[in-house]
Each structure stands twice: as C-alpha cells, then as structure tokens.
C-alpha positions as CSV (number, residue, x, y, z in Angstrom):
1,X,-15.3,-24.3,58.8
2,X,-16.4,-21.5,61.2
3,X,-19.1,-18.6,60.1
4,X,-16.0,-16.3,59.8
5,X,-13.9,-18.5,58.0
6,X,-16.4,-19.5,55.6
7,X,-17.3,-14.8,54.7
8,X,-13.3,-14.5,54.7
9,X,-12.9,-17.7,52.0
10,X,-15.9,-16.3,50.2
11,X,-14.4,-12.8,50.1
12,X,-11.1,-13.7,48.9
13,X,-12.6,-15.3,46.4
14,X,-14.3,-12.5,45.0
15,X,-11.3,-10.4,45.4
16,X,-9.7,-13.1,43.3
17,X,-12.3,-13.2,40.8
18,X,-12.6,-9.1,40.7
19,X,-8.5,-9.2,39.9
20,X,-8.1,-11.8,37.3
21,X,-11.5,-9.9,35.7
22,X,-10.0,-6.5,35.9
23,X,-6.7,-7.8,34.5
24,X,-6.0,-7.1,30.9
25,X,-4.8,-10.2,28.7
26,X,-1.8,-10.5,27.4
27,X,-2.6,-10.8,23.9
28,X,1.3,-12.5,22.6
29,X,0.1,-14.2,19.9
30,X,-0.8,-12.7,16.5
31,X,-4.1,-13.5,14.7
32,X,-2.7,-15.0,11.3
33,X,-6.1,-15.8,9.9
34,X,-7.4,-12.4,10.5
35,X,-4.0,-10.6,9.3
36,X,-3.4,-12.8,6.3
37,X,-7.6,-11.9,5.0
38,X,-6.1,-8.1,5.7
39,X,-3.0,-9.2,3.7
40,X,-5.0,-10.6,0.4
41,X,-7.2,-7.6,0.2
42,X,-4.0,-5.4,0.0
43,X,-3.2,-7.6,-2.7
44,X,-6.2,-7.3,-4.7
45,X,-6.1,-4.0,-3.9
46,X,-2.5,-3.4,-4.9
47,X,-2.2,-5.9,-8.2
48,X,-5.4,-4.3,-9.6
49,X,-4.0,-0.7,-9.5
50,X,-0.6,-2.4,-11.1
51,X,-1.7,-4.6,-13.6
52,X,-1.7,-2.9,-16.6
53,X,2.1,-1.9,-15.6
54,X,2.4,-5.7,-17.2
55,X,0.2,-6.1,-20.1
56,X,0.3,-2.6,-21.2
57,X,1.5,-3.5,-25.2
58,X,-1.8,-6.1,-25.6
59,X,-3.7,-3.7,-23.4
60,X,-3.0,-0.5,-25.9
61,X,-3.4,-2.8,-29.1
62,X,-7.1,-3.9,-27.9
63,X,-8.3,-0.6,-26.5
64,X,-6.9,1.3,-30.2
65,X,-4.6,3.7,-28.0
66,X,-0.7,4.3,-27.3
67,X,1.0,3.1,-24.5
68,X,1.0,6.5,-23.1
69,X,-2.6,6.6,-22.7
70,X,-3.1,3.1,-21.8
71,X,-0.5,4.2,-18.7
72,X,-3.3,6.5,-17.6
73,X,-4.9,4.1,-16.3
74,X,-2.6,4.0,-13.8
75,X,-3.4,7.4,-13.5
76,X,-7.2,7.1,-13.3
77,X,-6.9,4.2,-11.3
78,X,-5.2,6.9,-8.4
79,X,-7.3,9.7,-9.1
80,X,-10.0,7.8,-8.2
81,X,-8.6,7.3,-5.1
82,X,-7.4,10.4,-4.3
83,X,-10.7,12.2,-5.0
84,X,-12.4,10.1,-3.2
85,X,-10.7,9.1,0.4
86,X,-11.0,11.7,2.4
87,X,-14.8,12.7,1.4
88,X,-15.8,8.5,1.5
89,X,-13.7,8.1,4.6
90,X,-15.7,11.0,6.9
91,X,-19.0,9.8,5.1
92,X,-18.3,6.1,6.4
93,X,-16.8,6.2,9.3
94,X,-19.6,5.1,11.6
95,X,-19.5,1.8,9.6
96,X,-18.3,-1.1,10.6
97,X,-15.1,-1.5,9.7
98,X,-15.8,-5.2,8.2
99,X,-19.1,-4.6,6.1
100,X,-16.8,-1.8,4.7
101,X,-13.5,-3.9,3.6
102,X,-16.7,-6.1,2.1
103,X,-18.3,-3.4,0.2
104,X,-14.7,-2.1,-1.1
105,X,-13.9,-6.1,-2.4
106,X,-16.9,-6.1,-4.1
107,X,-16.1,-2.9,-5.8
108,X,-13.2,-4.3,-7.3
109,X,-15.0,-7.5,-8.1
110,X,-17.2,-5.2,-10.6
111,X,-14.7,-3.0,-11.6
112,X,-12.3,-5.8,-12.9
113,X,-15.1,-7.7,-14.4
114,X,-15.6,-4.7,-16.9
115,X,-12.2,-4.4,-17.3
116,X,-11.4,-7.2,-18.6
117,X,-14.6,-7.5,-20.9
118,X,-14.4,-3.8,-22.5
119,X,-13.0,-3.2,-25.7
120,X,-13.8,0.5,-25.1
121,X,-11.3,2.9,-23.9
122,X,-13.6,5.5,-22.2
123,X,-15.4,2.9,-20.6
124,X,-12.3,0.6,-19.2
125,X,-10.8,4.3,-17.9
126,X,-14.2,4.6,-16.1
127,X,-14.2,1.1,-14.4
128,X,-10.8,1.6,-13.4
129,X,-12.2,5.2,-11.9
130,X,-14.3,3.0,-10.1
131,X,-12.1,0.4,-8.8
132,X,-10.0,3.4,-7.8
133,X,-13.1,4.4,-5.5
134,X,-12.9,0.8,-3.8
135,X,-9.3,1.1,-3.2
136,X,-9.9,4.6,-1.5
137,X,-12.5,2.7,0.9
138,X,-9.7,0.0,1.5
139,X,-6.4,1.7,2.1
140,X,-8.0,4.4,4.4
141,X,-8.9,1.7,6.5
142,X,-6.9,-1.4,6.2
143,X,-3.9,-0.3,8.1
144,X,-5.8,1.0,11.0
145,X,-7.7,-2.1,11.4
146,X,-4.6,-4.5,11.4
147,X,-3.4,-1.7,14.3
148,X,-6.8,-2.6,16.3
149,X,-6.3,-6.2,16.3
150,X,-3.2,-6.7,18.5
151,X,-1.9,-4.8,21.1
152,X,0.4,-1.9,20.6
153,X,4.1,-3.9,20.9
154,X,2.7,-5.9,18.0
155,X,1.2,-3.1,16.0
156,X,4.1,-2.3,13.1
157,X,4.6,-6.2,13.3
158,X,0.8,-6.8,12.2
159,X,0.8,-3.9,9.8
160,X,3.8,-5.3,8.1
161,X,1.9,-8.7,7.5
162,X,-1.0,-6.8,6.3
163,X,1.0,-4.5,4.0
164,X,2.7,-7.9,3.0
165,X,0.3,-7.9,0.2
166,X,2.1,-5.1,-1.9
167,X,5.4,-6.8,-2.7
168,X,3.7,-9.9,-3.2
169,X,1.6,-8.5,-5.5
170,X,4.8,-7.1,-7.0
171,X,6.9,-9.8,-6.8
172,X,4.2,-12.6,-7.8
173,X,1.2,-11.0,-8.9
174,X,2.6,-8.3,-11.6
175,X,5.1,-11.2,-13.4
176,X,2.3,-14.0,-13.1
177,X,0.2,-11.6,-14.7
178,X,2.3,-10.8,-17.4
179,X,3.4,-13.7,-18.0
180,X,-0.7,-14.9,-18.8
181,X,-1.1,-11.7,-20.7
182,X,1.1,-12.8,-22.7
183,X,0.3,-16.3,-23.3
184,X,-2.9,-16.1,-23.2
185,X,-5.0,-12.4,-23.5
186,X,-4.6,-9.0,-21.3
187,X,-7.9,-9.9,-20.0
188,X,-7.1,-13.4,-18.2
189,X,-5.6,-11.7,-15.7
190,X,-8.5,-9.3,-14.8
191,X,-10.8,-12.1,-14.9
192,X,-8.5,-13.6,-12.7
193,X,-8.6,-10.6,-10.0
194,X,-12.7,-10.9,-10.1
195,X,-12.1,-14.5,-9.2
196,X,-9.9,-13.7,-6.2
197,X,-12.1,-10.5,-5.2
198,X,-14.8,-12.9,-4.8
199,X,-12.5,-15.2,-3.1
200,X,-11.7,-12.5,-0.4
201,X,-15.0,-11.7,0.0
202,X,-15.9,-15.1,1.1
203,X,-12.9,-15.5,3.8
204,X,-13.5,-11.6,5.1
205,X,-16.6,-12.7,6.2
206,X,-15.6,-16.1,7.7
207,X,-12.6,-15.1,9.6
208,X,-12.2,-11.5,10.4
209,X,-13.4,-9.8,13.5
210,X,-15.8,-6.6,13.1
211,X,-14.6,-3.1,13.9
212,X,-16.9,-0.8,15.1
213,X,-16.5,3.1,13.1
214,X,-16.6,5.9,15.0
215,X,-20.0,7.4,17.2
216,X,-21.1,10.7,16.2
217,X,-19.3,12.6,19.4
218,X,-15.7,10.7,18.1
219,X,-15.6,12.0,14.4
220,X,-13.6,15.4,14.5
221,X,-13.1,17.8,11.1
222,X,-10.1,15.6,9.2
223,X,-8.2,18.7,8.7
224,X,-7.3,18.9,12.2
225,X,-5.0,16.1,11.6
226,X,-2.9,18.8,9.7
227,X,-2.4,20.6,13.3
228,X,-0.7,17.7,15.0
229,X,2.8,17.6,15.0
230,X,4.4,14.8,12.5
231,X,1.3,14.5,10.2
232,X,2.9,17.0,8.0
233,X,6.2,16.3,7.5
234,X,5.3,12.5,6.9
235,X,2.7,13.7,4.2
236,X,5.4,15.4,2.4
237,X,8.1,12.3,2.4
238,X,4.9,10.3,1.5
239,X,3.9,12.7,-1.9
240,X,7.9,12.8,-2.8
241,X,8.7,9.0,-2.5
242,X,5.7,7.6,-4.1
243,X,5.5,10.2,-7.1
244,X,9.3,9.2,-8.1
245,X,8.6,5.2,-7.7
246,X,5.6,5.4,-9.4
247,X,7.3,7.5,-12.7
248,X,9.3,4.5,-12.7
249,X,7.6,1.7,-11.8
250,X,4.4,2.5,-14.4
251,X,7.3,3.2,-17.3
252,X,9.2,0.3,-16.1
253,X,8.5,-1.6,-19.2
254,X,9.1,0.9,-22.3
255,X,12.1,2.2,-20.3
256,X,13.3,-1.7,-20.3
257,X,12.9,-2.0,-24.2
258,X,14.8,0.9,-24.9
259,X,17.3,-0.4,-22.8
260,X,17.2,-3.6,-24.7
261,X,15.5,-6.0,-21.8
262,X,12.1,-5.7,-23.5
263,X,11.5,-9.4,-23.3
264,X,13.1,-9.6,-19.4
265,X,10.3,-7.0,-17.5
266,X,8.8,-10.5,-16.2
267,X,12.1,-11.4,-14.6
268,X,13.0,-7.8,-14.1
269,X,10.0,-7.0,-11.7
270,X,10.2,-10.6,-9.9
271,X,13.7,-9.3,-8.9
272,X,12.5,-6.3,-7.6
273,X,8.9,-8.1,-5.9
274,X,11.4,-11.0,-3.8
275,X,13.4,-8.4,-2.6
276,X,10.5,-6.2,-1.5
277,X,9.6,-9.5,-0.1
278,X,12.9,-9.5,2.1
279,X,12.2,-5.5,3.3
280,X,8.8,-6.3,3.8
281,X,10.2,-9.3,6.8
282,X,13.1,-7.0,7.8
283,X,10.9,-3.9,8.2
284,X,8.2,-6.1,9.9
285,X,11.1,-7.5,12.4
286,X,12.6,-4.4,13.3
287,X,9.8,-1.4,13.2
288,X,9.1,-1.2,16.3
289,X,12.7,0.5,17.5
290,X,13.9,1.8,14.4
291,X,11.4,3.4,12.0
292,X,13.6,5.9,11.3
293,X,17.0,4.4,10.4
294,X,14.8,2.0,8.1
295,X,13.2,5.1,6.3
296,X,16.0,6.7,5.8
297,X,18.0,3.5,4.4
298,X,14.8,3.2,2.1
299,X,15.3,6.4,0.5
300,X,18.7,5.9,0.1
301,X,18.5,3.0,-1.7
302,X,16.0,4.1,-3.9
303,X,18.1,6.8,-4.8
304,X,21.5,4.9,-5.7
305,X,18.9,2.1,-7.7
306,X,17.7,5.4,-9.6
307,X,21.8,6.3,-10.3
308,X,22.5,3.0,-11.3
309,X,19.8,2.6,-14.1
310,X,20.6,6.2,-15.1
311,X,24.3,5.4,-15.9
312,X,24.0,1.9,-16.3
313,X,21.1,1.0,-18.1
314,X,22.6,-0.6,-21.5
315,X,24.2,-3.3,-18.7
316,X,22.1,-6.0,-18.1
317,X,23.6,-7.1,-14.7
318,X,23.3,-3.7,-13.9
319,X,19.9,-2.8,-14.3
320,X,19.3,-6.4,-12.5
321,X,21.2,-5.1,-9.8
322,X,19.0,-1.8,-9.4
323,X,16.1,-4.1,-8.9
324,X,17.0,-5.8,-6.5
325,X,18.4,-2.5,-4.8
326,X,15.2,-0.9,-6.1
327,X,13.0,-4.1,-4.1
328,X,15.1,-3.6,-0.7
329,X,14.4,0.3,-0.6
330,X,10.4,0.3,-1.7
331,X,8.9,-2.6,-0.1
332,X,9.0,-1.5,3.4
333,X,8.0,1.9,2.9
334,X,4.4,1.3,2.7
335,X,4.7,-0.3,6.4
336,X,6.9,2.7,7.2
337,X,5.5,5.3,6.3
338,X,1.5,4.2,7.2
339,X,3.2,3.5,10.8
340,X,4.8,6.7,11.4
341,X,1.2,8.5,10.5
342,X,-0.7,6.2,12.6
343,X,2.0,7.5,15.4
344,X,2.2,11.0,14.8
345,X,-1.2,11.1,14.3
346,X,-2.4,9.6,17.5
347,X,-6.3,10.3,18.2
348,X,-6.4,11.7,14.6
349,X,-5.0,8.5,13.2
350,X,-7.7,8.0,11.0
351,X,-7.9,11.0,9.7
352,X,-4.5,11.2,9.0
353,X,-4.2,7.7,7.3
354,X,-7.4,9.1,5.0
355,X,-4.8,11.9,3.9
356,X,-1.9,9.6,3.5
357,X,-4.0,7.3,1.6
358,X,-5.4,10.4,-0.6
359,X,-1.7,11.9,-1.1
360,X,-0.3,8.4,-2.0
361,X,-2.3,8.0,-4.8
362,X,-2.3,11.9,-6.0
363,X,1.3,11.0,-6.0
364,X,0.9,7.5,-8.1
365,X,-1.7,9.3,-10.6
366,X,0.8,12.6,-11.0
367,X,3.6,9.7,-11.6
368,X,1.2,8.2,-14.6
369,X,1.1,12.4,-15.5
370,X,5.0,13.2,-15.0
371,X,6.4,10.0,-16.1
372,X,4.3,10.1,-20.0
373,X,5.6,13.6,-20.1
374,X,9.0,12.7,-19.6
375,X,8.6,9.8,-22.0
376,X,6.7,11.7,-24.6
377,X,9.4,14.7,-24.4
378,X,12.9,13.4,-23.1
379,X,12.8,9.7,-23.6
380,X,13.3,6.7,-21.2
381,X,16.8,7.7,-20.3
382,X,15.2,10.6,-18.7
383,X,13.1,8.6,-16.4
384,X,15.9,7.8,-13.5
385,X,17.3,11.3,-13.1
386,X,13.7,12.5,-12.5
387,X,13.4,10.1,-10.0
388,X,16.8,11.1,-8.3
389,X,15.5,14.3,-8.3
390,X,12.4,13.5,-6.0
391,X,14.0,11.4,-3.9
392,X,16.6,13.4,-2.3
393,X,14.3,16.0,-0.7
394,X,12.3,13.1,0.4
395,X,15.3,11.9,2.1
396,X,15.8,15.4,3.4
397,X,12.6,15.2,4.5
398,X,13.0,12.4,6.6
399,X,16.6,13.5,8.3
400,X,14.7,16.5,9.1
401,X,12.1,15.2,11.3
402,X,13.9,14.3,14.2
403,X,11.4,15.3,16.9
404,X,8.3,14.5,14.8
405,X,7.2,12.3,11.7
406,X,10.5,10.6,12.1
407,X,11.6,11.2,15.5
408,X,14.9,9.4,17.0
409,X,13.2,7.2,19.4
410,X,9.5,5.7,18.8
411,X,7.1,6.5,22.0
C-alpha cells in the first residue's frame, strides 16, 4: 500500500469514526427496570394518599372521630401537597432528580410509620401533612423524569408505564388494603406501605439513572408557564376533573352503604382499579396520535358513570356497571392530562407540571371539603349529580382547546 493510499485509508477512517460518533442512537427499546422503579413510587405515592378511602370505619373508631373527619385526611393529605409543590419544586430544582425521588420515598417511609402507630387524631392529620409534602416532591418530578429517559416517540408510552402505578394502586392496592383492614387492623396496611417505601428506596438506587436539576441560568420564574399557550386551559380541565372524582372516589364507601353495597366497596373498587388497568394500556398504546379523542372520551365516561349511580344506585348490577365505566374514563387521565402539560408547556415543562401537580391535589383536598359538605347536608344521593356538574365544563373545556392544551393534532 502506497504513502497515498495508506493517508486516504486513514482518512476515511476517521471520517467513518467522526459519523458513527456524531450519529445519535436510536434508542427503540424502553428501559423497564428504570420505568417500573418510576411506576412503584407512583404507587406508594398514590395508595398512601388513598388508603384511608378503604379503612375509613376502623380508622374513625381508633382515632375517636366521624367518618367525616377521618375523610380529611384525604384532604390534608392534598393540602400538603398543594402548598408545597410549587415553593419545594423551585427550591430543588438544581437537585438531582434521583437523590430527590429518594428523599421523597423516605418521606413517606416516616410518614406512614406514624400513621399507622398514632392513636392521636391531631398527630396522624400531621403525618399525613407530611407525607403530603413527599408526594409534592414526587409528582412534580416523576413524570418529567420518565419523559427524559426515552426519546420523544416513546415519551407518552413511558409516562403511561410510569403512571401505571395509580390504577394499580386502585385496582390492587385500595381492595388489598381493605381487605387487611379489615381482617386484621387499619394499621397493617400502613405498616405495610413503610415496608414497600423502604423497598423502593432500595431498587431507586440500584436501578435508576440520575437526572441532573436545572443550573442556575436554566431556572426561570414558574409563573411564566401561565403565559404559554395550553398551560392554562389544561390547568382548568385538570382542577374540574379531579375535584368531581375525588368527591366521589373519597365518599365512595358511605355512598355504597347507603346504597346497600356496604359490605361490596372491596369488589366495588377492584372493578373500577382493572378497568383503569385497561385505560391505563389503551391510553399508553394510543397517546401519541390521539390525546385528545382519548380525553374527551375520558370525560365522557365519567360523566354517564356519574348518571348511572345517580339514577341507578339501589341496582346492584348497575352501580357495578358505573365502575367499570367509572375505571375506563379515570385511569388514563393521569397520563393524559400530565402529557398534554408537558406538551404545551414545552421549555416550561417543569414548571408547569409543578402547577398541575399543585392544582391536582388542591382539587383532591377541596373534594375531601366539597364531598363532606354534600354528605353532611344533602346526603349520598347527592354525591353523583355534583360530580356531573363538574364534569361537563371539564369536558367543555377540553372540546374547547382545539389549537392549544388539546389541540387536534399532537406536534
């Protein structure tokens, strides 16, 4: 090989070697282990705020209170939440995104762990303040970070595996819950939740890949996620549709024994968890081309699930039927609607999932509010209309934001 030959081989091969390293890779496969850690989290995170929903008769008989007030803590639960993701969210977000998700776990390995050993209603409503804190810290970041871990054709799939942890939660969780409540104490299950806190924290920091938060010059004032187009009108659908599932959904079992199904809310809410199981996969299969077909057939069938219990509640196929209805319309909208504010938000993402995260659970703790008055004042029969009532300008809402929030097309 000549002297020319030998500088052409040598340059083609760099040229060869500069391509392949400039070329991105094609990144087709999704990273289960990483996505399923994301996915138990939610769950801790979403079976602790739901729990009492379950035990709430032993619960109220231990603590010396009324059901009412034992749903608050529900309601605390969310307020902690609310009041605290936006502020902890801008104070932490030049932390890694790992050591974070860890500190949150931990939060609710304390939190349950009092839970389940108080006897004192003041103190349980503060530990549940606290593990309301935690869940600010990990909702305001737990979609985003599924997002950042696959590339942006697998995006709503990955979120929907994450978010996968609500409706099993729901579906599993609340009834297994209930069902050792009952058999066995109220606290079983929140010892149970410390135990799997701990669990999480252990496989967090095995298999999931750090995050770095956001350098000084890349924060920006949250509130300017208000000013981008599609933020807003998402916020709005979000505050609507969670406040009405949540009047229901933390009343579900008083509403139940007035209807005559007081020993059936087990088998009631597994209904409604499997099927949220089945949105969950069909929103996960489908997100990426038609978010906004898939809202709007959420809202809908919230709304008939809310018509059947209201005229069909003394029926027991009937109000088995609403949960299954109930299941298909909810358990998607957590993948939905957290998508479609990652998308409007765009560079403000964060910042607008903070505010989503802090309106969601305004929304669950004005449920806990809204749904005890209606209790207290118009009974359990009044529960479904109020929720019809909030649904339909969600769903207005939604066929309103065409262009942005919702729009036709997803970029």
């Amino acid at each position: 090989m000549t002297t020319a030959q030998t500088a052409q081989t040598a340059q083609t091969a760099q040229t060869e070697q500069t391509t392949q390293t400039a070329k991105p890779v094609s990144r087709t496969a999704l990273p289960y282990p990483a996505l399923l850690a994301l996915a138990t989290a939610v769950f801790v995170t979403a079976l602790t705020e739901t729990l009492p929903v379950g035990v709430l008769p032993g619960m109220s008989g231990s603590l010396g209170v009324g059901e009412s007030a034992t749903g608050q803590t529900v309601t605390v639960y969310a307020l902690g939440t609310a009041a605290t993701a936006i502020p902890l969210t801008a104070a932490t977000s030049g932390w890694s995104r790992k050591r974070l998700l860890l500190a949150a776990m931990a939060g609710f390995a304390a939190a349950n762990t009092v839970t389940a050993l108080s006897s004192d209603y003041p103190l349980t409503m503060a530990a549940r303040f606290v593990a309301g804190v935690a869940a600010g810290l990990a909702w305001a970041l737990l979609a985003g970070y599924a997002r950042r871990l696959v590339p942006a054709e697998l995006q709503g799939r990955a979120i929907a595996i994450a978010m996968a942890g609500i409706p099993v939660a729901l579906s599993l969780g609340v009834p297994a819950g209930t069902f050792a409540g009952q058999a066995l104490s109220w606290r079983v299950p929140f010892l149970a939740m410390t135990a799997l806190a701990l669990g999480v924290i252990g496989w967090t920091a095995a298999v999931l890949p750090d995050q770095p938060g956001r350098t000084a010059g890349e924060r920006a004032p949250l509130r300017r996620a208000l000013t981008v187009p599609g933020v807003v009108p998402v916020l709005a659908v979000t505050l609507l549709f969670v406040l009405a599932h949540t009047i229901l959904f933390t009343y579900i079992a008083p509403f139940l024994a007035r209807a005559g199904l007081g020993g059936s809310t087990d088998s009631v809410l597994l209904v409604f968890g499997l099927a949220s199981l089945v949105s969950i996969w069909f929103v996960g299969a489908h997100i990426h081309r038609r978010l906004r077909p898939l809202t709007i057939g959420g809202a809908l069938l919230v709304a008939v699930t809310a018509g059947v219990l209201a005229v069909g509640s003394g029926s027991a196929p009937l109000v088995y039927f609403a949960a299954l209805l109930w299941g298909l319309g909810w358990g998607g909208v957590p993948t939905l609607l957290q998508t479609a504010v990652g998308d409007a938000g765009g560079e403000q993402a964060d910042a607008a999932q903070a505010m989503l995260v802090t309106l969601w659970n305004a929304a669950m703790a004005g449920g806990g509010v809204v749904g005890g008055l209606v209790l207290g004042r118009l009974g359990t029969g009044a529960l479904p209309w109020t929720v019809l009532a909030l649904v339909l300008p969600a769903l207005a809402a939604v066929l309103a934001a065409r262009t942005h929030g919702f729009p036709a097309r997803r970029g």
